[in-house]
C-alpha positions as CSV (number, residue, x, y, z in Angstrom):
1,X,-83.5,69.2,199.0
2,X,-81.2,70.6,201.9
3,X,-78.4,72.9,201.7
4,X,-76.2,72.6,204.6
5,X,-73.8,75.3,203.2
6,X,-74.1,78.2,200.7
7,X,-71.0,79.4,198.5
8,X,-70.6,82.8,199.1
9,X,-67.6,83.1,196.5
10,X,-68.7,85.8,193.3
11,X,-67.4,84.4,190.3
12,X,-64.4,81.1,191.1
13,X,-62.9,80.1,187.8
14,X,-62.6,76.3,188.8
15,X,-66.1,74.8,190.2
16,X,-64.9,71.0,191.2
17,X,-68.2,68.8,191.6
18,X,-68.3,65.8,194.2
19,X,-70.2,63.0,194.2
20,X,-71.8,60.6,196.8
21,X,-75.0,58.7,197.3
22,X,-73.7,56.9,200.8
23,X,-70.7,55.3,199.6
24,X,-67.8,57.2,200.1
25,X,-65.1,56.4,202.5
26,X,-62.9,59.2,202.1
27,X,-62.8,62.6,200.1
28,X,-59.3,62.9,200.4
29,X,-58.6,64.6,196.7
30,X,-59.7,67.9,199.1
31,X,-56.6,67.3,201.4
32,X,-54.7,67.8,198.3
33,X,-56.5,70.5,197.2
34,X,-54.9,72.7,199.9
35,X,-51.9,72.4,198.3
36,X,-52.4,73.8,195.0
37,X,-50.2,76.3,193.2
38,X,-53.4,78.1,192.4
39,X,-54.9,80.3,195.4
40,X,-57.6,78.7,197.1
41,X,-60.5,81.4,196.1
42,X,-60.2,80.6,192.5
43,X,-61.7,77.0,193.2
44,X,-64.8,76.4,194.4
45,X,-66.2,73.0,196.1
46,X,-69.6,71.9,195.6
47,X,-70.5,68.3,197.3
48,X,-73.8,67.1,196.2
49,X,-75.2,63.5,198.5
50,X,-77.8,61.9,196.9
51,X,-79.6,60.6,200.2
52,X,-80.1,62.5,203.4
53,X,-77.3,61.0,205.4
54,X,-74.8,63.7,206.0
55,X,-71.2,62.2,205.1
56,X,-68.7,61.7,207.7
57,X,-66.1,61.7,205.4
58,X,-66.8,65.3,204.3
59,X,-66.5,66.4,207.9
60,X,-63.1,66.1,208.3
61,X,-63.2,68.3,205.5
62,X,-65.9,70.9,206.0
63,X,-64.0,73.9,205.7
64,X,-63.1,73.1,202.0
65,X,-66.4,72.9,201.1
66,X,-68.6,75.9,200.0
67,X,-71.6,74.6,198.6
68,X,-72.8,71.3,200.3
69,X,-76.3,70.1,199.3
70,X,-78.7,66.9,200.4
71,X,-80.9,66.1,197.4
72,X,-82.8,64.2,199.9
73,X,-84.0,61.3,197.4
74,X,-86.0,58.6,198.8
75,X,-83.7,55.4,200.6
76,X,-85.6,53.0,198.0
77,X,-84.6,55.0,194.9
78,X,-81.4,53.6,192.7
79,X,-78.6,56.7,192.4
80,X,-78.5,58.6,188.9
81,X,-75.2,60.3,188.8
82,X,-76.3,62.3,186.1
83,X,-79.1,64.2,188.0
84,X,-76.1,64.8,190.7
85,X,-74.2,66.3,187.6
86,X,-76.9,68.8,186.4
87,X,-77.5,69.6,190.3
88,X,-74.3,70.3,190.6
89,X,-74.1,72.9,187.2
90,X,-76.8,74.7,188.5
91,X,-75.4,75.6,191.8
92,X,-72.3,76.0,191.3
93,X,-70.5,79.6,190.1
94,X,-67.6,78.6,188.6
95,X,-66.4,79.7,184.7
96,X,-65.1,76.0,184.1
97,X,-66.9,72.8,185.7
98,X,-64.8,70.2,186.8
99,X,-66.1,66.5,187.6
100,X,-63.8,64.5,189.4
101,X,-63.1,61.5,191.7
102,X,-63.6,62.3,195.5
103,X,-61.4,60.0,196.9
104,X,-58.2,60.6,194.4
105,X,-54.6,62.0,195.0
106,X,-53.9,65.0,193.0
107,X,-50.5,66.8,192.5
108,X,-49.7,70.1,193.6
109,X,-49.9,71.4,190.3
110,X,-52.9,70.0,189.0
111,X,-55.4,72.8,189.2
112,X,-52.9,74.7,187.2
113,X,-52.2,72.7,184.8
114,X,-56.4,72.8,184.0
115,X,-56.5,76.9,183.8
116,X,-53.3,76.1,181.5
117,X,-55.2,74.1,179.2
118,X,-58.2,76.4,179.3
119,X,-56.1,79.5,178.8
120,X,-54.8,77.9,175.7
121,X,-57.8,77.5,174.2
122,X,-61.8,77.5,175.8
123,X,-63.8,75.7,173.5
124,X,-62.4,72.2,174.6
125,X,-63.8,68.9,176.9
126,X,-60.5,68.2,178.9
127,X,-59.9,64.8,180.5
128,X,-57.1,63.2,183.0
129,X,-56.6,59.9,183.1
130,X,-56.1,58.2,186.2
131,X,-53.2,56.0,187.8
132,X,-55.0,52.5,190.0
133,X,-52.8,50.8,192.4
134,X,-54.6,47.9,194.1
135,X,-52.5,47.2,197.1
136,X,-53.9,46.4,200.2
137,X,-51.9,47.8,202.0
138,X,-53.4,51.6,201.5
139,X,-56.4,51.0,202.7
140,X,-57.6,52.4,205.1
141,X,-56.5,55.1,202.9
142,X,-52.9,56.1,205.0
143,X,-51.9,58.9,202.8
144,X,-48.8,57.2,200.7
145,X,-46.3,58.8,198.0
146,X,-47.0,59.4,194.8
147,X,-43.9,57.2,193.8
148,X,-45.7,54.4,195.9
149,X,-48.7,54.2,194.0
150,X,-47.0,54.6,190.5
151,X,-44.6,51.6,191.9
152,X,-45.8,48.2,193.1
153,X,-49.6,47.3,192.7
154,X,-50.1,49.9,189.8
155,X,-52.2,47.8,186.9
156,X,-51.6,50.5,184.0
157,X,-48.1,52.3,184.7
158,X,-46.0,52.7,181.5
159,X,-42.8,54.4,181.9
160,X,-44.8,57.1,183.7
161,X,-48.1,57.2,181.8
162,X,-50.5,55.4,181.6
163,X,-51.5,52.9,179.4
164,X,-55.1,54.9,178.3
165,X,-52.6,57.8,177.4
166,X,-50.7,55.7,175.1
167,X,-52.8,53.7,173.8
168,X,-53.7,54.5,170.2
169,X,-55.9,51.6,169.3
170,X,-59.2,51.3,171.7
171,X,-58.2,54.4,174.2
172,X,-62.3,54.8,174.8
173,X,-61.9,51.4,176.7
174,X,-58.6,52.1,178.6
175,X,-58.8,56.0,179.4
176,X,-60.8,56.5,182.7
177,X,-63.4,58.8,181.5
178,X,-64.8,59.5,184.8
179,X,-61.4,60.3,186.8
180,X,-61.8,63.9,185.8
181,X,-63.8,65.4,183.5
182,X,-63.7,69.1,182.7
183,X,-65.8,71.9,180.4
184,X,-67.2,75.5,180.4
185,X,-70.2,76.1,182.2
186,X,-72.1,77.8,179.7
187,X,-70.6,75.0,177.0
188,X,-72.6,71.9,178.9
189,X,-76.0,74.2,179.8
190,X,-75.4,75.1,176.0
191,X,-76.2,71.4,175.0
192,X,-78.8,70.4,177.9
193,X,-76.3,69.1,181.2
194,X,-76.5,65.6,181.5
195,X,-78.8,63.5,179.9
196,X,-81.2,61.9,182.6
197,X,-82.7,59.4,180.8
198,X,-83.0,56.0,182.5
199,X,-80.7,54.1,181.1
200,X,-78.4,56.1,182.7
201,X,-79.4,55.1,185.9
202,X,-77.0,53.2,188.2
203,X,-72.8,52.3,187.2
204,X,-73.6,52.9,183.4
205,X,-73.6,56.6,183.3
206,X,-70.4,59.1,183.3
207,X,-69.7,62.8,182.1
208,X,-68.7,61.3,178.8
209,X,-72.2,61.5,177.8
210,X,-71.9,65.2,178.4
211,X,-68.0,64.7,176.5
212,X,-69.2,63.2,173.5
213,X,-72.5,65.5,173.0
214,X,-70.0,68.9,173.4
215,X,-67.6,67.2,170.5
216,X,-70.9,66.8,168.4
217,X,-71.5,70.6,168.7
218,X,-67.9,71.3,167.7
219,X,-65.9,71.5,171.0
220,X,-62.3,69.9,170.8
221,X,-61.5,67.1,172.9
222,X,-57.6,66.6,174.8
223,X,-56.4,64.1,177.1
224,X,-53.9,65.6,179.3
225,X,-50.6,63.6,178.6
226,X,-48.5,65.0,181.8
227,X,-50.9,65.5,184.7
228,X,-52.9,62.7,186.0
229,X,-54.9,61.6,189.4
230,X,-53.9,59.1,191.7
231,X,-56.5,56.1,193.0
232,X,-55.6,53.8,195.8
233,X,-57.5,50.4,196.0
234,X,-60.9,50.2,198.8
235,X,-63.8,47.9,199.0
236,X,-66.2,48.1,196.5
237,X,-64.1,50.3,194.0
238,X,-66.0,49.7,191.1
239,X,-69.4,49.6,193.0
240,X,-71.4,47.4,195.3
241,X,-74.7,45.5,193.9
242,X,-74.2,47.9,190.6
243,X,-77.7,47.7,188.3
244,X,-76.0,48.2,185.2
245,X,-78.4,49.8,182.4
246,X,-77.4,49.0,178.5
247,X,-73.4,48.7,177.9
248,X,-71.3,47.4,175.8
249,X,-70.3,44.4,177.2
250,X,-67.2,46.9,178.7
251,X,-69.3,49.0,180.8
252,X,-69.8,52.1,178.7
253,X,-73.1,53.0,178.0
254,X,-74.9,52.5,174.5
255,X,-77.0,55.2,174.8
256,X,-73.8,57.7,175.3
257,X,-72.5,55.7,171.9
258,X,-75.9,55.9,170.1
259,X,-75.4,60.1,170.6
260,X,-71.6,60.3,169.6
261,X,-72.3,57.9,166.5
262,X,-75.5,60.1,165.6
263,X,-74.5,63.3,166.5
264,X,-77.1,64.0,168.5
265,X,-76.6,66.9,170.9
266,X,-79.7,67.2,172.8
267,X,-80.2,64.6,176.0
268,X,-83.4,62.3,175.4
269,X,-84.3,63.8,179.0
270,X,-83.1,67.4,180.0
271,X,-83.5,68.8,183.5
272,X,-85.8,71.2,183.3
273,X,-83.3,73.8,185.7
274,X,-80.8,73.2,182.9
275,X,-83.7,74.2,180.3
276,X,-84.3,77.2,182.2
277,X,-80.6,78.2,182.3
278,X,-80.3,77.6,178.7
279,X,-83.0,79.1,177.5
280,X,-83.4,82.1,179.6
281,X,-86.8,81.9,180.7
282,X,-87.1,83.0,183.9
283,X,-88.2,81.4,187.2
284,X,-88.9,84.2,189.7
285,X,-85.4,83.9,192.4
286,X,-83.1,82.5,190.4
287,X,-81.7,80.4,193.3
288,X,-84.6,78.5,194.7
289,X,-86.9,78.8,191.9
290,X,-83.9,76.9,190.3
291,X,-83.7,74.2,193.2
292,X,-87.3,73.8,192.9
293,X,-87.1,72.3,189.4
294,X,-84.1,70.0,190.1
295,X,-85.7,67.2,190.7
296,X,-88.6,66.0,188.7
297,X,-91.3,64.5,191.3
298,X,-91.7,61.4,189.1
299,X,-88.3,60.4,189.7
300,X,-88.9,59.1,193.4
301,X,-91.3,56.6,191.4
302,X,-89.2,56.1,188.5
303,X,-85.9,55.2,190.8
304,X,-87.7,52.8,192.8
305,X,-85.3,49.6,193.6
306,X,-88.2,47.8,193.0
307,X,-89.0,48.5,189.6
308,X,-85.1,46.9,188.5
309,X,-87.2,43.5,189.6
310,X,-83.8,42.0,190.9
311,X,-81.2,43.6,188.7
312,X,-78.8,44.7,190.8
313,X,-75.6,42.7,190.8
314,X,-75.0,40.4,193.8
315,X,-77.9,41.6,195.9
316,X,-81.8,40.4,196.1
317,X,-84.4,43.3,195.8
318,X,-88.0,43.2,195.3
319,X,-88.8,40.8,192.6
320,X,-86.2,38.5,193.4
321,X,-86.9,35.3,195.2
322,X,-83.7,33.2,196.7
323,X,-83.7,31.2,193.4
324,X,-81.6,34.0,191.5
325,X,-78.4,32.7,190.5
326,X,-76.7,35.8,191.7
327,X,-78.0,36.2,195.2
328,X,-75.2,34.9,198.0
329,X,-77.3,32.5,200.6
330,X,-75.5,31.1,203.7
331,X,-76.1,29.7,207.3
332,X,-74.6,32.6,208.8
333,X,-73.5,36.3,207.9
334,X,-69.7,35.3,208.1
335,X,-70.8,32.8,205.8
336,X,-71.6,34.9,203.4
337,X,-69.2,37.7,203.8
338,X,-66.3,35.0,202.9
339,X,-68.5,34.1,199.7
340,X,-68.5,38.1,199.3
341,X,-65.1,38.7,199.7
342,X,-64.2,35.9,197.6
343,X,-66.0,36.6,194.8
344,X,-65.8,40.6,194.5
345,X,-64.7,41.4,190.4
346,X,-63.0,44.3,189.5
347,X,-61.9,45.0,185.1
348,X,-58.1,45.4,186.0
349,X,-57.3,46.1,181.7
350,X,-57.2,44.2,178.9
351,X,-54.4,42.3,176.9
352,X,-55.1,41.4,173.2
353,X,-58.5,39.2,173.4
354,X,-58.8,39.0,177.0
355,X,-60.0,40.8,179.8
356,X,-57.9,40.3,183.2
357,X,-60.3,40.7,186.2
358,X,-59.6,40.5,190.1
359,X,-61.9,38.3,191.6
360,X,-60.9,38.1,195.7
361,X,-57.5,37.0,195.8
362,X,-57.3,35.3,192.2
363,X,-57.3,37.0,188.6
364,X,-59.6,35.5,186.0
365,X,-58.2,35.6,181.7
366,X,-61.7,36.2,180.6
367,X,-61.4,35.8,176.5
368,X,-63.7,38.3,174.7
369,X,-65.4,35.9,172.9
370,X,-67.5,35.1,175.5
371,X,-69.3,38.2,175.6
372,X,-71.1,39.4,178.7
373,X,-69.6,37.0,182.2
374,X,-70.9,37.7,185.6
375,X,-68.2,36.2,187.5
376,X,-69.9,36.5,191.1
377,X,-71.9,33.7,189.7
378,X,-70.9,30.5,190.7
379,X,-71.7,28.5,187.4
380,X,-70.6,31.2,185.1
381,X,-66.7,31.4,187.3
382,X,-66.6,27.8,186.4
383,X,-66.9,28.2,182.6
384,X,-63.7,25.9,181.4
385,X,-62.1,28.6,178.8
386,X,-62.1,31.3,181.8
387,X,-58.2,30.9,182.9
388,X,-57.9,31.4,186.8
389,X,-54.3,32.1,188.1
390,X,-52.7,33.9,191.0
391,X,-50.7,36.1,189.8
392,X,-51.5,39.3,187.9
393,X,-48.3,38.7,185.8
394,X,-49.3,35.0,185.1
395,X,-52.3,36.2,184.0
396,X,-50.9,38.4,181.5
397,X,-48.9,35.6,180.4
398,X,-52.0,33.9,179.3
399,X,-53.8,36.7,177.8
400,X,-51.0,37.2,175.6
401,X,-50.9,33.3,174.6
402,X,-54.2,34.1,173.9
403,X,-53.4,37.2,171.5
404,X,-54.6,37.2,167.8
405,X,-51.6,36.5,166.6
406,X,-51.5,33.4,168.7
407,X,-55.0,32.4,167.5
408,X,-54.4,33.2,163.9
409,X,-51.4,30.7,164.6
410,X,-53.8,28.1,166.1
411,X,-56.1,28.6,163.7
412,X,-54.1,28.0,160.8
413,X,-53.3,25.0,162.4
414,X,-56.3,23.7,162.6
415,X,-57.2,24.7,158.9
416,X,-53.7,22.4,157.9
417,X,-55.1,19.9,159.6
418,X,-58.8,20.0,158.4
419,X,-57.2,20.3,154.8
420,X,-54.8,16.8,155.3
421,X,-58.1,15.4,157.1
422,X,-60.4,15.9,154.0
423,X,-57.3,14.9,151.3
424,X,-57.4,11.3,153.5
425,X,-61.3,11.1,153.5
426,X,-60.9,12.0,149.8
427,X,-58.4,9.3,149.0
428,X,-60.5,6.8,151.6
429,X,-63.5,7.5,149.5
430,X,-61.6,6.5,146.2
431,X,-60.6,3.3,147.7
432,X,-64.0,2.3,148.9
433,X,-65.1,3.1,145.1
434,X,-62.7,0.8,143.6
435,X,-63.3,-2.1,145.9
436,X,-66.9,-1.7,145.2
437,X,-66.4,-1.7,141.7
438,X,-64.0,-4.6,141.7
439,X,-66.6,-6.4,143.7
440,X,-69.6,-5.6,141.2
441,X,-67.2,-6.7,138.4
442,X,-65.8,-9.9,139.9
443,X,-70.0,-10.4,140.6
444,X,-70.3,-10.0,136.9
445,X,-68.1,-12.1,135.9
446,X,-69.6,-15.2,138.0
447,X,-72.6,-14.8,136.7
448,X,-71.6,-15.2,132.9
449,X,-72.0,-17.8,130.9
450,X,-67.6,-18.4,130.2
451,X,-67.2,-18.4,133.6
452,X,-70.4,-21.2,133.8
453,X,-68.5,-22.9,131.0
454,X,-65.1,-22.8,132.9
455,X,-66.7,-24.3,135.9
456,X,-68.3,-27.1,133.8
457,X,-65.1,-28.0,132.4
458,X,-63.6,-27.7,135.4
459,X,-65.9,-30.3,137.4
460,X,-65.4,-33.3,134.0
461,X,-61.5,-32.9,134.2
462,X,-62.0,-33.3,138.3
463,X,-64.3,-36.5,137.5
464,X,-61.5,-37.9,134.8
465,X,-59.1,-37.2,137.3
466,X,-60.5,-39.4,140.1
467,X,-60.9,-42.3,137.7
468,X,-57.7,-42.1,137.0
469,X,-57.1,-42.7,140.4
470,X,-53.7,-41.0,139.7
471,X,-52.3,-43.6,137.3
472,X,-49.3,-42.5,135.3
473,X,-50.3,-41.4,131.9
């Protein structure tokens, strides 16, 4: 680990926690951290990169950083957000930690409206949800209005909220859990910081493991229904090559719904920093005798890209040849940076039974019933009840033709019919009986003895009448 900068700040109330393991293209929420209602010395910044690449982006904004810290990992280790969390809990100062998208807008009066919430009561987990425009047009990221983003391009804008905020029915789905995420200090060391368990390494990870562990101990949980952040669309927004560990088919992690559902409090693997902040047992200077236990030394083994034997989305690593379905071959690299570009997915929200992804240019109606769809796969894109339009709105259109409702319709449907079809096999089924019993008796009947009798008759008046020869009687 190497600290490039120290905070020198006593006691900050806000502590706001950054994120990057060589992927960010611009920490711009700290531009609009400049211009807070709240004076700057009550906020520290603590920027934690998971490599040992120093981030350009964070240059241009050096002097809003106090604490800036190189965990130093090894280049062939996956990223585990949740060891960045607990590294970033046990060097920062501030009262109230505060997890939050790097490259976000932020009103003036954000910061505020967090000490508002805290000063009202502070025994709570606080969230924001997050506006998502995905225009073009703002990347590279040019610095537009908040009107703009709310306006054209934004996917979940409802008369100025958005649709996590009002929705009452699956919010855990449609809230943005990870736009900004905010609790006491001593309240997440209280119940172990982030779990670092494995399954929690790569995209499936988030500080609402630490949310729904704090509500199991008590602590109250409030969405905030007037302030929000602000996220522009860039490359790769939800991730490049993601490994994804156990989800739900919606990209929340089980194991983070196994504790909520169980009420389990502990993490299955707690930092052992954390431990030593929680249970007070000493470790000589508390600063680098903390640093010194941050990072376990079996974690550069345990990270290795090469133990996810070719998991990662969209990429090859060791352990996977050229014959997995996901990897992109072509004759040249433009080649293959049209099949990327062309085939880059992004969860835009969901209508009813459907989830409406951007895939490139195109938006896919992907119905729920299909469970788990990797749509950078060739085979699986082609899957005939995946709906593939070109218009967001048009693909709304089709989700909600696609709605329960509309299938209870269709399915009643298809019960009328399956009852008339079975009536007619019913009735067909008589008929065939009756023939074959007419048949067996008409049998019957030429096989008895008056019907022998009849015939016998029959063949002397046939006789008389040809010696006749048709004389009048």
């Amino acid at each position: 680990m190497r600290v490039l900068k120290q905070n020198q700040q006593t006691r900050p109330r806000l502590s706001l926690i950054l994120l990057d393991w060589g992927v960010r293209e611009s920490l711009h929420v700290l531009h609009y951290l400049q211009q807070q209602t709240i004076p700057r010395e009550a906020i520290e910044v603590v920027l934690l990169e998971y490599y040992d690449t120093v981030s350009k982006p964070a240059a241009e904004f050096e002097s809003m950083i106090d604490t800036w810290v190189l965990l130093e990992m090894p280049s062939d280790c996956y990223y585990h957000k949740h060891l960045m969390y607990n590294a970033g809990t046990v060097l920062s100062k501030g009262e109230i930690l505060m997890f939050a998208d790097s490259d976000a807008m932020v009103r003036p009066t954000f910061v505020e409206t967090v000490f508002k919430a805290f000063d009202r009561d502070s025994s709570i987990i606080y969230h924001m949800d997050e506006f998502r425009n995905i225009r073009r047009d703002f990347y590279p990221f040019n610095y537009p209005s908040f009107e703009a983003v709310v306006g054209e391009g934004c996917i979940n804008n409802v008369d100025g909220k958005t649709k996590g905020i009002l929705d009452e029915f699956d919010p855990m789905h449609t809230r943005n859990y990870g736009a900004c995420m905010c609790a006491r200090r001593d309240d997440i060391i209280g119940i172990g910081g982030a779990d670092e368990d494995l399954t929690y390494l790569g995209h499936i990870c988030g500080p609402y493991d630490m949310t729904f562990r704090l509500m199991n101990v008590g602590k109250r949980l409030v969405w905030e229904a007037d302030e929000y952040l602000y996220h522009t669309w860039h490359p790769g927004s939800d991730g490049v090559a993601n490994y994804l560990g156990p989800h739900d088919g919606r990209n929340m992690s089980t194991t983070a719904f196994q504790a909520l559902c169980s009420g389990r409090v502990p993490p299955l693997v707690e930092n052992e920093a954390i431990k030593r902040l929680r249970t007070g047992v000493p470790v000589g200077d508390a600063g680098s005798g903390l640093r010194d236990l941050l990072i376990s030394p079996l974690y550069a083994e345990l990270f290795k890209r090469s133990r996810l034997d070719g998991a990662v989305n969209g990429t090859v690593t060791a352990g996977a040849g050229r014959s997995d379905k996901r990897a992109i071959v072509g004759r040249s690299f433009a080649e293959i940076q049209t099949e990327v570009d062309s085939s880059q997915v992004r969860l835009l929200e969901t209508v009813g039974v459907c989830n409406i992804c951007e895939v490139g240019n195109r938006f896919a109606v992907v119905p729920h019933e299909l469970n788990t769809v990797d749509l950078r796969v060739r085979r699986q894109r082609e899957n005939p009840r995946i709906i593939w339009v070109n218009d967001l709105g048009e693909a709304r259109k089709a989700a909600a033709q696609m709605s329960p409702s509309a299938m209870n319709r269709q399915v009643s449907l298809e019960r009328a019919l399956q009852v008339d079809i079975t009536q007619l096999q019913l009735e067909l089924s008589r008929l065939i009986e009756r023939v074959a019993t007419a048949e067996r008796n008409l049998a019957a009947i030429y096989q008895s003895r008056t019907w022998r009798l009849f015939v016998a008759i029959g063949n002397v008046l046939q006789r008389v009448g040809k010696a006749l020869g048709g004389r009048p009687n």
